[in-house]
C-alpha positions as CSV (number, residue, x, y, z in Angstrom):
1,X,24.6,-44.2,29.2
2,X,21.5,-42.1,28.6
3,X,19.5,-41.8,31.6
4,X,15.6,-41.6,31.6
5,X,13.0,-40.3,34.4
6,X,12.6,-42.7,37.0
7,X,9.4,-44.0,39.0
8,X,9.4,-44.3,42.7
9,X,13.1,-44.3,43.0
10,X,15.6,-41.7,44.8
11,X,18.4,-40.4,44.0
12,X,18.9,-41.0,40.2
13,X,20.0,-39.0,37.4
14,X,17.9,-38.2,34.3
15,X,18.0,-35.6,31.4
16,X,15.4,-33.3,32.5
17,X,16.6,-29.3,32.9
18,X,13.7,-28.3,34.9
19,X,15.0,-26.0,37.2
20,X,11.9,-25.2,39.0
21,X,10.5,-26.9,41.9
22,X,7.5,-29.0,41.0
23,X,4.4,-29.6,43.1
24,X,4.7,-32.9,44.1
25,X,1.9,-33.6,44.4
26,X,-9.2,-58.3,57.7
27,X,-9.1,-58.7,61.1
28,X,-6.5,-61.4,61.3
29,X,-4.4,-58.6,59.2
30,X,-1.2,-56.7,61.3
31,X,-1.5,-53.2,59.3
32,X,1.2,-51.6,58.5
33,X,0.1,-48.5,60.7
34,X,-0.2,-50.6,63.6
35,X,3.6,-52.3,62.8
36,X,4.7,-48.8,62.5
37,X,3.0,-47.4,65.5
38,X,5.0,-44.2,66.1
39,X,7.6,-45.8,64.0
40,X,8.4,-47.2,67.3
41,X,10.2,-51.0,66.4
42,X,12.4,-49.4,63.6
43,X,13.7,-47.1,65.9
44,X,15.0,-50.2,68.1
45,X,19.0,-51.0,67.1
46,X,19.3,-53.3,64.4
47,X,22.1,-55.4,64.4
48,X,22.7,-58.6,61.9
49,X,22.0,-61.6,62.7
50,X,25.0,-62.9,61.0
51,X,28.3,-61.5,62.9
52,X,30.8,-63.3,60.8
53,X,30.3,-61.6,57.4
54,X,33.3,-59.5,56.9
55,X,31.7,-56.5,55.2
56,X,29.7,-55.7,58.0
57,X,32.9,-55.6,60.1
58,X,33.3,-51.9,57.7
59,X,30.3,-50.4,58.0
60,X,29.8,-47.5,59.7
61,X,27.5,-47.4,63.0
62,X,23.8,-45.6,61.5
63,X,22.8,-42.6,63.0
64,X,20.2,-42.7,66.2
65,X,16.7,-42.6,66.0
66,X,16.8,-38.8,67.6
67,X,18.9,-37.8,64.5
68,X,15.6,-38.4,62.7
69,X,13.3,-36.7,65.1
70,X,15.9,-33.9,65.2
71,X,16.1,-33.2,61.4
72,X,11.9,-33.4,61.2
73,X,12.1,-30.5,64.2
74,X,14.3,-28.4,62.0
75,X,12.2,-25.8,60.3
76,X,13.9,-23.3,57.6
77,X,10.1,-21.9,57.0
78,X,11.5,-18.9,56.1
79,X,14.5,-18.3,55.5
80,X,15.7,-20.2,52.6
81,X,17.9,-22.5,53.7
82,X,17.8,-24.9,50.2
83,X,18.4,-21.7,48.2
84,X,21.2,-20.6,50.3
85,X,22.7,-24.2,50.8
86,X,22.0,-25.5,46.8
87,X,22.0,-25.1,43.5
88,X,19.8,-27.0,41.6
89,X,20.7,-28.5,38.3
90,X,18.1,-30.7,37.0
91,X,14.5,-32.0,37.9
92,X,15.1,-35.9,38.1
93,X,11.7,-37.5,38.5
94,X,8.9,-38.4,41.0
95,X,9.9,-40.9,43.9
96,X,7.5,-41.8,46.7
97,X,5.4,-39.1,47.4
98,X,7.9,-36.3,46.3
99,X,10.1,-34.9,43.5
100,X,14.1,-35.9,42.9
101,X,16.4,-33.4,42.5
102,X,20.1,-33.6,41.4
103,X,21.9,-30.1,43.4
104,X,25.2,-28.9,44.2
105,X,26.3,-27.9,47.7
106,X,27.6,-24.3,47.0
107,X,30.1,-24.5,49.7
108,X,31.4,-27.7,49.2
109,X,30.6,-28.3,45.1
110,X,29.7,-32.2,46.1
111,X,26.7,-33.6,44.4
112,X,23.6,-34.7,45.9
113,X,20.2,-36.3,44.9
114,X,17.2,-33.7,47.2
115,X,14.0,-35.6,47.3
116,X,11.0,-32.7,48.1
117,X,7.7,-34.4,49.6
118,X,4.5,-32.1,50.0
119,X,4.5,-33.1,53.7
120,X,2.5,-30.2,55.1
121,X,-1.1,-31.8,53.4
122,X,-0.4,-35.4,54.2
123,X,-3.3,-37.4,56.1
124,X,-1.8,-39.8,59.1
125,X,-1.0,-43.2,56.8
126,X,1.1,-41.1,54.3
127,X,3.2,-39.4,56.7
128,X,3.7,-42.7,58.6
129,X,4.9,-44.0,55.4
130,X,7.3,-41.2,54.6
131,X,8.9,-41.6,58.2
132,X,9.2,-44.6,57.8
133,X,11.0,-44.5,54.7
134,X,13.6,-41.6,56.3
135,X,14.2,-44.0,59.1
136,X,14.4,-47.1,56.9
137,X,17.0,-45.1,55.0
138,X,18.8,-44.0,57.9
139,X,18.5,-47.8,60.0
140,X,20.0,-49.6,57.0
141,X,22.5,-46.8,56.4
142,X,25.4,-49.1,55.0
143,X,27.8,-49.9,51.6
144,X,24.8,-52.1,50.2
145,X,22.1,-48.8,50.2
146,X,21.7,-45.2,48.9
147,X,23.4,-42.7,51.9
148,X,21.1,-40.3,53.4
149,X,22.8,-37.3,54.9
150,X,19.9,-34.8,56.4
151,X,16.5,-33.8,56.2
152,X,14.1,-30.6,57.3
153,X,11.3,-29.0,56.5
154,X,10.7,-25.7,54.2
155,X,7.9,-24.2,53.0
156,X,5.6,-26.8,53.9
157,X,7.5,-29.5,52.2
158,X,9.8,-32.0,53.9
159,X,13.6,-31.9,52.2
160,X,15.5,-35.3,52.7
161,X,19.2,-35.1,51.0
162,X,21.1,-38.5,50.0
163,X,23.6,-39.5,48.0
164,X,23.8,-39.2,44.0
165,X,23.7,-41.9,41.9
166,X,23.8,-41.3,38.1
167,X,22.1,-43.9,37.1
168,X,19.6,-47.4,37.7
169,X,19.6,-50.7,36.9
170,X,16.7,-50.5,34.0
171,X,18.9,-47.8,32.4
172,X,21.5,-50.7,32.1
173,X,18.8,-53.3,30.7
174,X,17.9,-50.8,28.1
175,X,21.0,-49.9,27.2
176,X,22.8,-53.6,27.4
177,X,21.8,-55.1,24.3
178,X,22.6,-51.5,22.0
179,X,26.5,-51.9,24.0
180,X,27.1,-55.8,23.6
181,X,25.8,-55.3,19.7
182,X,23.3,-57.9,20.7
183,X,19.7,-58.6,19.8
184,X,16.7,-59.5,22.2
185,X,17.1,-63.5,22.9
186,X,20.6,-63.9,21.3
187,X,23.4,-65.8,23.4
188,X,25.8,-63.0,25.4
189,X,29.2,-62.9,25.1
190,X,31.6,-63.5,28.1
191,X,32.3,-60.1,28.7
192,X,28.5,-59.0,29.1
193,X,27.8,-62.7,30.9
194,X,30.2,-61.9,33.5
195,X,29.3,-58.6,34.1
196,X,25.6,-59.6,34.3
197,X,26.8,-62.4,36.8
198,X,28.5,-58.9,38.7
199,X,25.3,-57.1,38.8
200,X,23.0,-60.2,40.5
201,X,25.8,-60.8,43.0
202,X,25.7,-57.5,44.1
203,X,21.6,-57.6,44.5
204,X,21.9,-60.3,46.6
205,X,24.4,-59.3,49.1
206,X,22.3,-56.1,49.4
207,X,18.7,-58.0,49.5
208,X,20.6,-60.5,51.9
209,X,22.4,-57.7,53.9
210,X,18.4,-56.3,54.5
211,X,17.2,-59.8,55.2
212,X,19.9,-60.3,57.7
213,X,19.5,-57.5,60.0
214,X,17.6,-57.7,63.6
215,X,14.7,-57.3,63.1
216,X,14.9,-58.2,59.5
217,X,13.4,-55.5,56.5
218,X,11.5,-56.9,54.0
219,X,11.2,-53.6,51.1
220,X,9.1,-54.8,49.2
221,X,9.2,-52.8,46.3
222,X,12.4,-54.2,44.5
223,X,12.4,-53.5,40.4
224,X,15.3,-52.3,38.5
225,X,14.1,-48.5,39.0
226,X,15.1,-48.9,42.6
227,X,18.7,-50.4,42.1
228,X,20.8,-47.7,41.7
229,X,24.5,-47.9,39.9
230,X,26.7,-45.6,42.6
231,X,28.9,-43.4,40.5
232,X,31.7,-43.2,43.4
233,X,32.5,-47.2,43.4
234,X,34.0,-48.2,47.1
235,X,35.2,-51.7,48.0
236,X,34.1,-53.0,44.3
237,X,30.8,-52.3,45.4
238,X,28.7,-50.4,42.6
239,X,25.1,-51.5,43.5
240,X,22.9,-49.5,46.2
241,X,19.5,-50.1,46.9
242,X,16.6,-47.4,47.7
243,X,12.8,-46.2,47.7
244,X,12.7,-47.7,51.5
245,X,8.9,-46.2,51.5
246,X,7.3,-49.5,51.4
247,X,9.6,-51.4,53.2
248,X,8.3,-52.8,56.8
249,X,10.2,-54.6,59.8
250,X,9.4,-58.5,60.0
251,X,9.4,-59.8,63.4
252,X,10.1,-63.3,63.7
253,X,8.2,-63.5,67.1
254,X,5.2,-61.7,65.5
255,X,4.7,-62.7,61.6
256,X,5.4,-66.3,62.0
257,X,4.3,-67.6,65.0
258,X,1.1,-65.9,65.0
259,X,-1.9,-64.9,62.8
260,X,-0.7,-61.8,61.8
261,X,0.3,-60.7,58.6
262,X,1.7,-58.3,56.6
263,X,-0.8,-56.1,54.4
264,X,-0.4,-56.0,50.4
265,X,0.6,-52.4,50.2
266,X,3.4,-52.2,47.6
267,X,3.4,-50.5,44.2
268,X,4.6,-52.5,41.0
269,X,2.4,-55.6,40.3
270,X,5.6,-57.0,38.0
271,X,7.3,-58.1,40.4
272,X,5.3,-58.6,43.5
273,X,5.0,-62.1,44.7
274,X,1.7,-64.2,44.3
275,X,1.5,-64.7,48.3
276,X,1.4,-60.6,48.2
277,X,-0.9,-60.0,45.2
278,X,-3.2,-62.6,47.0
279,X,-3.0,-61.3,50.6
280,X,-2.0,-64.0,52.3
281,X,0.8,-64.4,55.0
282,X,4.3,-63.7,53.6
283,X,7.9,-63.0,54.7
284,X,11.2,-61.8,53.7
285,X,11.2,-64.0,50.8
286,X,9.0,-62.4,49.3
287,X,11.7,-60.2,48.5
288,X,13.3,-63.2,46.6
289,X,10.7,-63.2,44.1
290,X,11.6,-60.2,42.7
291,X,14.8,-60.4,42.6
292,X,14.4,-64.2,40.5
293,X,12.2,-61.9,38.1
294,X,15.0,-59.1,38.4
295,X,17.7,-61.6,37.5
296,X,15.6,-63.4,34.6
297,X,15.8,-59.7,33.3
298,X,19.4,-59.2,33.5
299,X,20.7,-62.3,31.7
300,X,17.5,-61.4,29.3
301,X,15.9,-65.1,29.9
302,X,12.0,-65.5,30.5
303,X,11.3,-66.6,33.9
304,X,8.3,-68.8,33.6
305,X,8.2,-70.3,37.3
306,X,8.9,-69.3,41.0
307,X,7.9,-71.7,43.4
308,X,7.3,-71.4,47.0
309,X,10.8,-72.9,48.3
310,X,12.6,-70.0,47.5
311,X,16.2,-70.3,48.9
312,X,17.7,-67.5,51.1
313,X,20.4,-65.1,48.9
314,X,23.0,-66.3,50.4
315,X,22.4,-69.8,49.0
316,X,22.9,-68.5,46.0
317,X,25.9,-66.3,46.2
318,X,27.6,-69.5,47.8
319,X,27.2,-71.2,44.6
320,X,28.3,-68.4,42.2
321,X,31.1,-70.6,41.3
322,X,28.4,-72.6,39.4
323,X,26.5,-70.4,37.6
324,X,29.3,-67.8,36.8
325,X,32.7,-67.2,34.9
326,X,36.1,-67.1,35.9
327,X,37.4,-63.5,35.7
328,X,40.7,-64.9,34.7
329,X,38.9,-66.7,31.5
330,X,37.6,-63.6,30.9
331,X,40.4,-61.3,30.7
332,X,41.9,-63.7,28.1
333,X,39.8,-64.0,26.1
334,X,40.6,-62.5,22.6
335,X,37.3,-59.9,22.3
336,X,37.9,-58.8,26.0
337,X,40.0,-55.9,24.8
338,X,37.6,-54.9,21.6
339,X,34.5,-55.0,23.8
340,X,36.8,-53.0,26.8
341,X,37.7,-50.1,24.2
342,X,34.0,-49.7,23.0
343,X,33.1,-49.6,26.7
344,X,35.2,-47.0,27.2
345,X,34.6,-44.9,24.3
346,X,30.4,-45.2,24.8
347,X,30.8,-43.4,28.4
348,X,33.4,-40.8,26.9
């Protein structure tokens, strides 16, 4: 599928054959500075809050808080070390305060998305934001979001290296309709129902999986540029979230049973939640909203109204039954073939 140049989301593919590195260029309110003092509570262990889900009895441990600090220490200033370690095949686009890059180990020929950030000339809030984001990233580290492997710093930029992912979830909304031979507000067909149904499963288990952990994350900035389509599939799993630069712990103790509240710094007004656009207290279900929006895009339905009692993922995904197909209908049903065959032939 053709892949276009993303905004604010790490490690996706595009077109581009840029080869050169770009310049990247109230009281009663809990900031998010003062939550992230010294990025202090995300560097506490998160663990989820609930032990009986089975995938999380596969994830890997994520790497310690010093791995972090250790990587930000490491200083190639001068000798070359991305050079030397990568080559660069294509500019991908601009993610949160940096440049995407899609490189190749030269040792190793594995694939890797290289996101560059100006770090050097940031004031105090953007470099609490962009550690935040590395730790986020590293915290979370798990089947349901984009793998980070290192960062250092170069040349007065900051080099974080994560997994590749070929494509995002708006390049399948684009190119959806053009595959299924279907026009804006016709009825799908099974084959693309079902494997819309796949898709929104797959966003909530990650949302939940974020909403889950001790403290939880709330990011914030879900929209299909930040839902990335992994191109090595593990488990069945395909879907991998990123762009953790907004994201921000939510303490129980702290954001509901006090005055505090979170601020209204995130980025696309589409899909941020009224509570948010309006300032006023919110929590992890603010999350939700997005992904309603999200979902009202995949099955190409308008979503006219979100109301306050938003139910927790998992609600949802227990009631999949309800609102999606049997895979069994699916596979006999007489255009499953024909449709399969074209699938096949558009990625060849």
């Amino acid at each position: 599928m053709a892949v276009n140049e993303m905004d604010g989301c790490d490690g996706l593919s595009s077109n581009g054959n840029q080869n050169n590195l770009h310049e990247c260029g109230n009281e009663n309110t809990m900031t998010d500075t003062q939550d992230m003092d010294n990025i202090e509570m995300i560097s506490e262990p998160m663990t989820r809050n609930n032990s009986n889900n089975s995938a999380n009895s596969t994830e890997q441990q994520p790497p310690t808080d010093e791995s972090v600090q250790r990587s930000l220490s490491i200083n190639y200033e001068d000798q070359g070390f991305y050079e030397q370690t990568f080559d660069q095949i294509s500019f991908q686009g601009k993610g949160g305060f940096g440049s995407v890059y899609k490189v190749r180990d030269k040792t190793t020929d594995e694939i890797y998305a290289i996101k560059l950030i100006p770090f050097k000339d940031f004031d105090e809030e953007d470099t609490i934001k962009t550690l935040r984001e590395m730790q986020n990233l590293v915290k979370v580290k798990s089947q349901y979001v984009v793998d980070w492997y290192q960062s250092w710093r170069e040349a007065g930029l900051l080099f974080i290296q994560m997994e590749f992912c070929s494509q995002n979830l708006m390049d399948i909304l684009k190119d959806k309709p053009q595959v299924f031979s279907r026009k804006s507000g016709d009825l799908m067909n099974l084959v693309e129902y079902f494997i819309s149904c796949e898709i929104l499963r797959q966003i909530l288990e990650s949302v939940q999986y974020l909403h889950e952990l001790n403290p939880q994350i709330i990011h914030r900035d879900f929209k299909p540029d930040n839902i990335l389509i992994a191109d090595i599939i593990r488990n069945g799993r395909f879907i991998k979230l990123c762009d953790f630069g907004l994201a921000t712990v939510h303490e129980n103790s702290i954001h509901n049973k006090t005055k505090y509240k979170h601020t209204t710094d995130t980025r696309d007004y589409r899909y941020m939640a009224p509570e948010n656009l309006q300032g006023k207290k919110y929590n992890h279900k603010t999350d939700f909203y997005s992904v309603a929006l999200i979902g009202g895009e995949l099955f190409d339905i308008v979503v006219h109204t979100i109301d306050d009692n938003r139910p927790e993922c998992r609600k949802v995904m227990d009631r999949y039954s309800e609102w999606s197909i049997d895979k069994n209908i699916l596979i006999n049903d007489k255009i499953y073939k024909v449709i399969l065959n074209k699938l096949e032939a558009y990625d060849s």
